[in-house]
C-alpha positions in Angstrom: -36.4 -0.5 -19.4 -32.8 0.0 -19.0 -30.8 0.3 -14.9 -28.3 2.6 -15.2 -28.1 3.1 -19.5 -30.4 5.6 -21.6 -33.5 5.5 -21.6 -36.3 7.3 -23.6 -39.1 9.8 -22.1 -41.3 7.0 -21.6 -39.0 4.6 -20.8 -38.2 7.3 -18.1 -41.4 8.3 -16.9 -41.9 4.0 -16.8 -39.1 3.3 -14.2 -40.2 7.0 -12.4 -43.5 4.7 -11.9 -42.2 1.6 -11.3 -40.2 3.0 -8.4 -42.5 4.9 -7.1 -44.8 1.4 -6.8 -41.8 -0.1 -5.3 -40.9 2.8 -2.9 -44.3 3.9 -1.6 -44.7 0.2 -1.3 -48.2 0.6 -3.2 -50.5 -2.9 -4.1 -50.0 -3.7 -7.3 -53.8 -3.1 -7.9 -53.1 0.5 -8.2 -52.8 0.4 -11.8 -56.1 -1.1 -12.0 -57.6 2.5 -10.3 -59.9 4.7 -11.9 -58.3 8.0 -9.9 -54.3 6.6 -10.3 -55.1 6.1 -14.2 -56.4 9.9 -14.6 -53.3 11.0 -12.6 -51.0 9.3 -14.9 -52.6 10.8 -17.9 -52.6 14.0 -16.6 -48.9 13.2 -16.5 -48.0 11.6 -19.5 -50.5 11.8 -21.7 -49.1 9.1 -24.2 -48.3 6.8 -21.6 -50.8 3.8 -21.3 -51.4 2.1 -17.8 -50.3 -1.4 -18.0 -52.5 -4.2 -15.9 -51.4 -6.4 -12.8 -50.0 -8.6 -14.5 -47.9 -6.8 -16.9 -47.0 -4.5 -14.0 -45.8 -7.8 -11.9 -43.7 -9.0 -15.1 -42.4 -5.5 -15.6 -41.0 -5.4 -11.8 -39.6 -8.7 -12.2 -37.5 -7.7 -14.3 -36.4 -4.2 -13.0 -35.7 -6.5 -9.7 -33.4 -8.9 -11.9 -32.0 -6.2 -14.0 -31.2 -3.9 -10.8 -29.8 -7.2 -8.8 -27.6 -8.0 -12.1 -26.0 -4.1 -12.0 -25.5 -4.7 -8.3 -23.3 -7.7 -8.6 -21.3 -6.1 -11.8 -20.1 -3.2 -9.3 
């Protein structure tokens, strides 16, 4: 996942997700739902719903990667 550089579709449609989590200020258990995971592959059909823990990992690092773009400007 790239902040602020090119991205593919699913890279996309990933940080769409992951901001929307952040955002909406959603639990993190979210991914783990039955209804959320039919949403998302209504979606994006070739996207596969990552679990807690990856989701936690994959924040992390948008967080560090967007605080790192933040002190560059």
């Amino acid at each position: 996942m790239l902040v602020g550089g090119a991205t593919t579709g699913l890279q996309d449609f990933e940080e769409k997700l992951l901001r929307f989590i952040v955002l909406s200020q959603q639990p993190l258990q979210l991914v783990e739902e039955r209804a959320f995971i039919e949403l998302i592959a209504c979606m994006h059909p070739t996207f596969r719903m990552f679990s807690r823990p990856t989701l936690r990992a994959k924040l992390l690092n948008y967080y560090e990667a967007y605080h790192s773009s933040l002190r560059k400007a």
